[in-house]
C-alpha positions as CSV (number, residue, x, y, z in Angstrom):
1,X,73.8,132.1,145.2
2,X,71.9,130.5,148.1
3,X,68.7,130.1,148.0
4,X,66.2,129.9,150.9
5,X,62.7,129.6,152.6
6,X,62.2,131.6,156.2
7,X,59.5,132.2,158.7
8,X,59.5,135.6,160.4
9,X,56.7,134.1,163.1
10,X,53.8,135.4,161.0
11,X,54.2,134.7,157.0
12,X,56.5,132.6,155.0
13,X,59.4,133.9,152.6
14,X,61.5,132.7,149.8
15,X,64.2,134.4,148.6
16,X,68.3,134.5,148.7
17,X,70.9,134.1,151.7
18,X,73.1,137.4,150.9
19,X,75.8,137.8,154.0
20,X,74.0,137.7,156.8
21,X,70.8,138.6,155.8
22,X,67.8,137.3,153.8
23,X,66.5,138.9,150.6
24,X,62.8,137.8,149.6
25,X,62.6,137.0,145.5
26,X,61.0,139.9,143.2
27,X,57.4,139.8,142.4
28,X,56.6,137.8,145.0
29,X,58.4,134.6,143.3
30,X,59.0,131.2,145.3
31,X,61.7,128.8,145.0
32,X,59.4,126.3,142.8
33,X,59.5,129.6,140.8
34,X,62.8,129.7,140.5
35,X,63.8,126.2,140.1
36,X,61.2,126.4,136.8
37,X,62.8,128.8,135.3
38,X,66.8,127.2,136.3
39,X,69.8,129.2,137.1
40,X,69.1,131.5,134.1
41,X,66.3,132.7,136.4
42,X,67.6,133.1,139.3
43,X,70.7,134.9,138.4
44,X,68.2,137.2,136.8
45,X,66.3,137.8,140.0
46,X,69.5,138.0,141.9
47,X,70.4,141.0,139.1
48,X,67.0,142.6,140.8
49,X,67.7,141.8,144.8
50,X,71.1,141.6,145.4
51,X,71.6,144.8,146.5
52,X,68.7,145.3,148.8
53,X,68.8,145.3,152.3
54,X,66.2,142.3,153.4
55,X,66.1,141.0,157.1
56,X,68.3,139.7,159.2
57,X,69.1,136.0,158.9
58,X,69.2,136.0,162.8
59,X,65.9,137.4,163.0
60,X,63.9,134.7,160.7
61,X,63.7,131.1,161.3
62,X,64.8,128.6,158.2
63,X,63.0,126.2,156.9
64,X,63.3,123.5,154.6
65,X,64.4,125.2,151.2
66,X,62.3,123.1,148.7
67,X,59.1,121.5,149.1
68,X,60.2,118.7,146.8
69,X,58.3,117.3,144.4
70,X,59.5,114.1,145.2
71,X,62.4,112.4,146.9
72,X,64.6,109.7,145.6
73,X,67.4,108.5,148.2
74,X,70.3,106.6,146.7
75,X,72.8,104.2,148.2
76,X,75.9,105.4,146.8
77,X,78.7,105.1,148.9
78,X,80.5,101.6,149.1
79,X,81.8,101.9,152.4
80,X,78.7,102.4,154.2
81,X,77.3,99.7,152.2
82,X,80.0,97.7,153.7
83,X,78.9,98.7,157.4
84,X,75.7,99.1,157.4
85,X,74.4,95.8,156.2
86,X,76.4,94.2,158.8
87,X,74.5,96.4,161.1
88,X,71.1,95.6,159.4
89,X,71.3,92.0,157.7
90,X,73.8,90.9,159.9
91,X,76.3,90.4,157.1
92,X,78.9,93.1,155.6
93,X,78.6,92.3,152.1
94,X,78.2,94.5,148.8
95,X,76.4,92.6,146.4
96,X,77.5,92.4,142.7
97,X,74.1,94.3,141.6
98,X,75.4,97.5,143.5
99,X,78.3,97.7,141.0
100,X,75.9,97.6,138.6
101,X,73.5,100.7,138.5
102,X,73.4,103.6,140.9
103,X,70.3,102.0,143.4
104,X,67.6,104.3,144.8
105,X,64.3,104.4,146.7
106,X,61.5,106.9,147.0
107,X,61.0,108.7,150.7
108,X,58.2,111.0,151.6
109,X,57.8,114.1,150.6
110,X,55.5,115.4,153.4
111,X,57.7,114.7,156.2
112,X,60.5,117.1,155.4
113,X,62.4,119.1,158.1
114,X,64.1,122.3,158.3
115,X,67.3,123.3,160.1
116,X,66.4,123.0,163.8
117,X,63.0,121.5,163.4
118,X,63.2,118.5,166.1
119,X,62.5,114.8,164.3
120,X,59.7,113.2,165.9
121,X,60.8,109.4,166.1
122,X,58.6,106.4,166.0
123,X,59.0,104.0,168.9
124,X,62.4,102.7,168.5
125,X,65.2,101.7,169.9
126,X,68.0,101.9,166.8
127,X,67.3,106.0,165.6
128,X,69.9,106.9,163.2
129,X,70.7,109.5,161.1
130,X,72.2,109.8,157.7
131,X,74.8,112.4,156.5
132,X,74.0,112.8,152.7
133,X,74.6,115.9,150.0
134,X,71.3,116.1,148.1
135,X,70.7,117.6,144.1
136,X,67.8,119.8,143.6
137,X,66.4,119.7,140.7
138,X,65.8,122.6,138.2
139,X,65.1,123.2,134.5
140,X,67.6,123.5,131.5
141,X,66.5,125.3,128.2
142,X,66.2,122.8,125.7
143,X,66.4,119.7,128.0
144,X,63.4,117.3,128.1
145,X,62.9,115.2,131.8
146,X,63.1,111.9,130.4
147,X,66.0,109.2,129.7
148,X,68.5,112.2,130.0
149,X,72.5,111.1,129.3
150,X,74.8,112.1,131.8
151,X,75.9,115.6,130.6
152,X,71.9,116.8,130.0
153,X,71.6,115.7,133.5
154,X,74.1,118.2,134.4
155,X,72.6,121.2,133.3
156,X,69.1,119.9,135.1
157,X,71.3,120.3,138.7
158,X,70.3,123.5,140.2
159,X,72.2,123.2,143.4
160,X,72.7,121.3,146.7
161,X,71.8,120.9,149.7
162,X,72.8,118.6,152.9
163,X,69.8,115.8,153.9
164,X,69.5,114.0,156.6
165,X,67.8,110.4,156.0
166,X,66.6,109.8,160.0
167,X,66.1,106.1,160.4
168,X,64.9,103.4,162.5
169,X,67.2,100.5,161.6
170,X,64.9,98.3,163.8
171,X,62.0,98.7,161.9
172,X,64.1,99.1,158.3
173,X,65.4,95.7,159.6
174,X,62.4,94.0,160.2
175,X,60.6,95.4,156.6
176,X,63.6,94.8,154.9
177,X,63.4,90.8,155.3
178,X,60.0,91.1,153.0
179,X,62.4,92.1,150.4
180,X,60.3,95.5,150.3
181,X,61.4,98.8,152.1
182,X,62.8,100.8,153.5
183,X,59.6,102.2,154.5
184,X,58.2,102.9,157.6
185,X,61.5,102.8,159.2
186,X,62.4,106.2,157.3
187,X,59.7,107.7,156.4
188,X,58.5,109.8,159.4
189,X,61.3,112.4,158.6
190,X,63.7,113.7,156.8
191,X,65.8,117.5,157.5
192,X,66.9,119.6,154.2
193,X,69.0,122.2,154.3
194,X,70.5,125.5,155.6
195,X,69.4,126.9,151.8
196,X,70.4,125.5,148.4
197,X,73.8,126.5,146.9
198,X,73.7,126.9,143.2
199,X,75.5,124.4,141.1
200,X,78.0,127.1,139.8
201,X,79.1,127.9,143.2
202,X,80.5,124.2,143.9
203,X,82.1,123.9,139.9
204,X,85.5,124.4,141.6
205,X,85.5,121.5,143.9
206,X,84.6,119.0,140.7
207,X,87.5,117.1,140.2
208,X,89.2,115.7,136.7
209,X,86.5,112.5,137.1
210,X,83.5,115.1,137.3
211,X,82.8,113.8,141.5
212,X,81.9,117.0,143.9
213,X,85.1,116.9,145.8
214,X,83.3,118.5,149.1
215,X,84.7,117.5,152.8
216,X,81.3,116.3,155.1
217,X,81.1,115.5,158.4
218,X,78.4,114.9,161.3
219,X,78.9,115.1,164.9
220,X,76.4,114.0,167.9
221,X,76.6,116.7,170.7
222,X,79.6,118.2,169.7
223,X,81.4,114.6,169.0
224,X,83.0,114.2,165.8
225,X,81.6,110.7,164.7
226,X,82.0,110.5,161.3
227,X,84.1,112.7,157.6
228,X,84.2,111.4,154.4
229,X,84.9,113.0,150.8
230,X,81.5,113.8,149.0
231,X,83.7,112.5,145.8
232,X,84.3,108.8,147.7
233,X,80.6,108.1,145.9
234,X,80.2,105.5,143.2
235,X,78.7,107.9,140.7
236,X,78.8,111.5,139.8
237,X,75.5,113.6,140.6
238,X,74.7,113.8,136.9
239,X,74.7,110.2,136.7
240,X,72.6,109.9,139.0
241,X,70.2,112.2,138.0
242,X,70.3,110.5,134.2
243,X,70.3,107.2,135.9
244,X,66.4,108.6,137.8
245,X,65.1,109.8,134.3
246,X,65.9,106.4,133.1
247,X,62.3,105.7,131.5
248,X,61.1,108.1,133.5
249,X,60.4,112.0,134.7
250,X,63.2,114.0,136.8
251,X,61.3,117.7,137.2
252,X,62.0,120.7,138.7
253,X,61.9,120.2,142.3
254,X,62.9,116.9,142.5
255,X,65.8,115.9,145.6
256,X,67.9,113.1,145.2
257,X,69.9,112.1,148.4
258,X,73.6,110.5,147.3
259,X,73.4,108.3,149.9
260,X,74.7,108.3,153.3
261,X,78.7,109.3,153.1
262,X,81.4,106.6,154.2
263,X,83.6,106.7,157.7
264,X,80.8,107.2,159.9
265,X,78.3,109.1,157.9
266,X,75.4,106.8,160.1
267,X,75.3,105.3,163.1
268,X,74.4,101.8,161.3
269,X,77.9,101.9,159.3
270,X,79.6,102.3,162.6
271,X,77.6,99.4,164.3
272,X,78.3,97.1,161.9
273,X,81.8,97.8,162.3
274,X,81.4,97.0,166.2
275,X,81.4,100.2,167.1
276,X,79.8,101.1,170.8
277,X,78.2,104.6,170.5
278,X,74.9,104.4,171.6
279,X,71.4,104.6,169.1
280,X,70.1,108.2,169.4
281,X,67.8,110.0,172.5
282,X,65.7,112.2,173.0
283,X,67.6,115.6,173.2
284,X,70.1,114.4,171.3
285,X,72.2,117.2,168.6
286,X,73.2,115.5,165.0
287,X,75.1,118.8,163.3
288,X,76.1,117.7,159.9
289,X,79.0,120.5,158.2
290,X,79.1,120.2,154.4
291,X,81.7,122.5,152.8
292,X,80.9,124.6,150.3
293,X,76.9,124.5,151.3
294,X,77.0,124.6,155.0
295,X,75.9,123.6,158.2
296,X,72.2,121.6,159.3
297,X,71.0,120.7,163.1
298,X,68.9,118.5,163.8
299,X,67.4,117.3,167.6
300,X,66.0,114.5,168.8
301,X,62.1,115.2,169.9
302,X,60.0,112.5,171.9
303,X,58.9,109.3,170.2
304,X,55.6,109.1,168.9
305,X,53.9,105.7,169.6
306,X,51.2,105.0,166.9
307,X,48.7,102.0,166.8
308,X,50.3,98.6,166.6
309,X,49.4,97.3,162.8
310,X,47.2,94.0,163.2
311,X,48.7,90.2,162.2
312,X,47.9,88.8,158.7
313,X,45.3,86.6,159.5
314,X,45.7,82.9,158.0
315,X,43.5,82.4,154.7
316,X,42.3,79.2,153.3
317,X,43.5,80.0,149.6
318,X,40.2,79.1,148.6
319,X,39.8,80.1,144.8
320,X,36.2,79.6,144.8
321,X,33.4,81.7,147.4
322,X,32.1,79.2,149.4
């Protein structure tokens, strides 16, 4: 099943992707719905829609298929660990504590972006993107949301999608010297989608070491830049999903990014490697092709300049008022 949110020009609908045409949910349900109730659910209301006609797919626009609850990105891939702190640090290195745990950060929620919504850049002159497969979340009968082991954390995956984690490796650079971040140089967008493909539909590309054995690749303007193996990650989904609920809360629409994919999944990766192609423009095309889920465009829009944040100003460490 794929699931989907679409924009006829006047209202919003959620429902399934069925052929070539969108179905809206029974009783007016919404993805958050369905991703409350898991898979039981929405094969259920699949049982009810599935044979109705809809609405074209051509004739609606897609949006982002989620409006996540939160977003965790993780870092799983070693190769573009390799590159891309070349790119950022200055030095290809993976540190020992990667081995260690599967590493994450928390993006922003209210900056997500649907298939052909243009990213609207900060001033900068390094934009990236970042070719990623993404879990969405859903609920399990019987399974709580909290330090979940590996095969509970299974049964919480509702599906996938493809992300893209836009960057601005200039300003991730500079924040990421404070030993903080990244922050402001990802946080202005990130794209989800075409829809979410149910866990079930992917089972067959799970290989005997329980990694999603899916081909992804990403090309600017029609360019192939970069392919990789979904399954080249450090850590199976589930793991990473147990490894978020790790004294913690996963919940129903929750998206966690694996990471950006090896062999050119970003730009940075491919910098630090001494590669030559140029940061992204204005205008620009990233199409990322994920198989088994599909395909997600994203353009470059203009850069948005914002107010320049003041100095810290020196203080006197005074521990006393004067």
């Amino acid at each position: 099943m794929r699931l989907a949110r679409w924009s006829d020009g006047t209202v919003v609908g959620e429902g399934f992707v069925v052929g070539d045409r969108v179905v809206p949910f029974p009783d007016g349900q919404t993805v958050a719905d369905i991703l409350t109730g898991g898979l039981d659910a929405a094969h259920a209301a699949f049982g009810r829609v599935g044979g109705e006609s809809g609405t074209a797919l051509a004739a609606v626009r897609l949006l982002a298929p989620v409006v996540p609850a939160s977003v965790r990105d993780f870092v799983a891939f070693e190769e573009h660990v390799e590159g891309v702190s070349a790119s950022v640090d200055g030095k290809s290195e993976v540190v020992p504590e990667w081995y260690q745990a599967p590493t994450f950060y928390f993006t922003n929620p209210h900056t997500i972006l649907g298939p052909d919504e243009p990213v609207a850049p900060p001033v900068t002159e390094r934009l990236d993107f970042e070719l990623e497969v993404a879990v969405v979340v859903g609920n399990a009968p019987g399974v709580g949301e909290a330090n979940l082991t590996a095969a509970q954390a299974a049964s919480r995956i509702f599906g996938y999608t493809i992300m893209n984690d836009w960057s601005a490796r200039d300003l991730q650079s500079r924040e990421m010297k404070v030993r903080l971040g990244p922050a402001k140089g990802k946080d202005f967008g990130t794209s989800l989608g075409p829809w979410i493909v149910t866990a079930d539909e992917l089972e067959q590309y799970v290989d005997a070491d329980g990694f999603l054995a899916i081909r992804a690749e990403v090309r600017i303007n029609g360019d192939l830049v970069g392919e990789d193996l979904v399954s080249n990650m450090g850590w199976p989904f589930p793991e990473l999903v147990a490894y978020a609920s790790r004294n913690s809360r996963v919940v129903a629409g929750d998206v966690l990014g694996s990471g950006t994919v090896g062999n050119g999944g970003c730009l940075g990766e491919l910098w630090g490697r001494g590669s030559t192609i140029p940061a992204l423009r204005e205008g620009d095309e990233v199409c990322m092709t994920v198989e088994g889920i599909g395909e997600l465009v994203g353009t470059v829009g203009a850069e948005v300049a914002a107010p320049s944040p003041p100095s810290a100003r020196p203080r006197s460490r005074a521990r006393q008022r004067s």
